[in-house]
N, C-alpha and C positions, 0 to 999 in steps of 0.2 A: 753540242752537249755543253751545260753551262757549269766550269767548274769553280764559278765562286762560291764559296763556302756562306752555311747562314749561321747565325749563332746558336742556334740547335743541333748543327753538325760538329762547331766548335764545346760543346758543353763539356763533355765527357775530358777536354785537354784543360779548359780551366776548373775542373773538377782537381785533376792532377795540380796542376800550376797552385791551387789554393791549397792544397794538404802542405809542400814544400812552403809555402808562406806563413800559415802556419804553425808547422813544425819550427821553423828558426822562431816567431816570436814568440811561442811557450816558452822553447828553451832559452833564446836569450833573456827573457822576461826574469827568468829565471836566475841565469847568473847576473843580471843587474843588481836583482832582493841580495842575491846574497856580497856583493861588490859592494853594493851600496851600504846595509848596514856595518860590515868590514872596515871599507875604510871609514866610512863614519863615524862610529866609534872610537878606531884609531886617531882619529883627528882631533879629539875632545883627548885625548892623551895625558895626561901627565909626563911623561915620560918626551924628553925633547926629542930622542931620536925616532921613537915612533909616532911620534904629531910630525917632525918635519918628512920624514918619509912618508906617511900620507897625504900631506901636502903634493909632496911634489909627483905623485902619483896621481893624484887628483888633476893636478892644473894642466901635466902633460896628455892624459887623455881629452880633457875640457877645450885646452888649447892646439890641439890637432886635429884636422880635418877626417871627420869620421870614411868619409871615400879612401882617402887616404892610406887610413889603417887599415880597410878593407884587403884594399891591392897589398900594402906592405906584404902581410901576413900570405897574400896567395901567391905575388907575382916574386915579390924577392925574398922572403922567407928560403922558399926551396934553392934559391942559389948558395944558400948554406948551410945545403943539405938537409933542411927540416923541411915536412911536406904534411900537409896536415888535409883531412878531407874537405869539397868544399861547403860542409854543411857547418862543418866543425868553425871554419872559418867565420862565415858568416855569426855564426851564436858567441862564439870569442870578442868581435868586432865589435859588435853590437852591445851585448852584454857589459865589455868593460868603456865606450864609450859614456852608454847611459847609466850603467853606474857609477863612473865618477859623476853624474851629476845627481844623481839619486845619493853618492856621499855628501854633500853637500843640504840636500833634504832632508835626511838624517840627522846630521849635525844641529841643524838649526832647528830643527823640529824639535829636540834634545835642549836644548837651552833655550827655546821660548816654555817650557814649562814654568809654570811660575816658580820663583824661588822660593817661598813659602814650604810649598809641597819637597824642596827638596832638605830645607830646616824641619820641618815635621817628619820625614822617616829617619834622619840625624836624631830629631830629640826621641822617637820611639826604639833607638838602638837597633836600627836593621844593620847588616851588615852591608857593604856595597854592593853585592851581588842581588841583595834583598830591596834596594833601595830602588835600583836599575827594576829590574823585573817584576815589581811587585807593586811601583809607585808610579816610577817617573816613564817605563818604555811605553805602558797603559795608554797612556795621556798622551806623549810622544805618537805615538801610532796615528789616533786618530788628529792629530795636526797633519801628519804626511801625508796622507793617502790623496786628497785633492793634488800635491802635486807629484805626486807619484805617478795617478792617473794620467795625467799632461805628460810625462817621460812614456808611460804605457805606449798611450797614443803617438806618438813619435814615433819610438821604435819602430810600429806596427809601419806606420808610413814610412819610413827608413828602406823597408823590403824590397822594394823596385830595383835596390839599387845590388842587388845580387844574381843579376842579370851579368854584370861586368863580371863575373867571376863564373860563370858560365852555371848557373843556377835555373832551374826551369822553373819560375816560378809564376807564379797570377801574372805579372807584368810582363813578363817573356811570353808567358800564351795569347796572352791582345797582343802584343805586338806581331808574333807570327800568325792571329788572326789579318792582320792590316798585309800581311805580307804575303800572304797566300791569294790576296784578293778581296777581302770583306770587308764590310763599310769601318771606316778610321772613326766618323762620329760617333757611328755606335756601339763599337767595343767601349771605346773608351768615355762614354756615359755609365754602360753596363759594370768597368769596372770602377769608377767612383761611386758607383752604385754599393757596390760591394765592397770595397773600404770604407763607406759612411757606413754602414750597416757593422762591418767588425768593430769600428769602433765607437759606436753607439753602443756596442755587445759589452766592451770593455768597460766603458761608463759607466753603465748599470752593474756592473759585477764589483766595480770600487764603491759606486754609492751605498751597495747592498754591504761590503767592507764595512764602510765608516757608521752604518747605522747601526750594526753589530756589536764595533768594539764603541762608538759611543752608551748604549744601552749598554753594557758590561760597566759604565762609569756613572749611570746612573741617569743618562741623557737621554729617554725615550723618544724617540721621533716619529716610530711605524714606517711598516713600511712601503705605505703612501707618496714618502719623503723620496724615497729612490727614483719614482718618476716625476716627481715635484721639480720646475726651478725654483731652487731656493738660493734666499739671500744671504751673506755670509751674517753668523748670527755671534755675539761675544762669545769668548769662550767661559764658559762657569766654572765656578770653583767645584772642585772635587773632593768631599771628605772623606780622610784614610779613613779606615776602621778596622 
């Protein structure tokens, strides 16, 4: 009786494996957006104690080993009595790694607007809140999203490593494919198969972003563009109105 398994018998477990995969990078996708714009904003501060508090929030996730933080939070967290589940973990980990780099894409996104645009909602008497959200985050947006996407993608590829935390996820089911008996070349073609393909998925869902809120500023591209490579093109001027 031959009981090595084919990848047809294995389907139905990286079925499961891919939902768990998944699931953490919606959700940490998720709290990155919202990390990212957070401390990002707070870094553009006025205010010294919340710029230096972001700072040092930022550079401490940037400068720590994202495995690292993983284990922190599962393996020694609970020796101080805090215990958190491990899905929770993994979306935490992830989430505040790449959004402190995603504050940073924020930031800078924010201050490559031109200055002009931020002298024209000044001389049209907006208010700050008016000025942010009606001029400069517009414009802002669509500078970030190119590298937004690049954090996207990372994350996504990040998820193998939630194995070590005892996570059943895509990369834990090839691996106990290879360990049950089944070909090691061929899971593991099948599953970069299937990480180029999510995040080709991801790609497309940013470019489909950026031709959106570019056309919200007056920049039509179509959306031809989303599957286009295209070149990086100047940015144009924007007229308020």
């Amino acid at each position: 009786m031959n009981d090595i398994p084919t990848l047809l018998d294995w389907t139905d477990n990286l079925v499961r494996g891919l939902g768990i995969t998944l699931l953490v990078t919606a959700l940490g996708t998720v709290l990155m957006l919202v990390v990212s714009v957070f401390l990002g904003l707070l870094a553009r501060s006025s205010n010294l104690l919340s710029r230096g508090s972001a700072r040092i929030v930022i550079e401490f996730f940037r400068g720590t080993s994202l495995p690292i933080q993983l284990w922190w939070l599962f393996f020694a967290l609970p020796l101080l009595g805090i215990k958190f589940d491990p899905i929770l973990v993994g979306v935490l980990a992830f989430g505040l790694n790449y959004g402190a780099y995603g504050a940073e894409v924020v930031r800078g996104s924010l201050e490559a607007v031109p200055r002009p645009q931020w002298e024209a909602a000044v001389a049209l008497n907006l208010s700050p809140t008016q000025r942010m959200t009606r001029v400069v985050w517009p414009q802002a947006i669509a500078l970030m999203i190119p590298s937004m996407n690049n954090l996207f993608i990372q994350l996504l590829k990040s998820t193998p490593l939630l194995y070590t935390i005892s996570l059943v996820d895509l990369m834990t089911m090839g691996e106990s494919f290879h360990e049950a008996g089944g070909d090691r070349t061929l899971i593991y073609l099948v599953l970069m198969a299937i990480y180029f393909v999510l995040a080709y998925a991801v790609t497309l869902l940013s470019n489909m972003a950026e031709v959106a809120v570019k056309a919200r500023l007056g920049r039509h591209e179509g959306l031809r563009s989303v599957f286009r490579l295209r070149k990086p093109v100047p940015q144009e001027e924007v007229t308020i109105r």
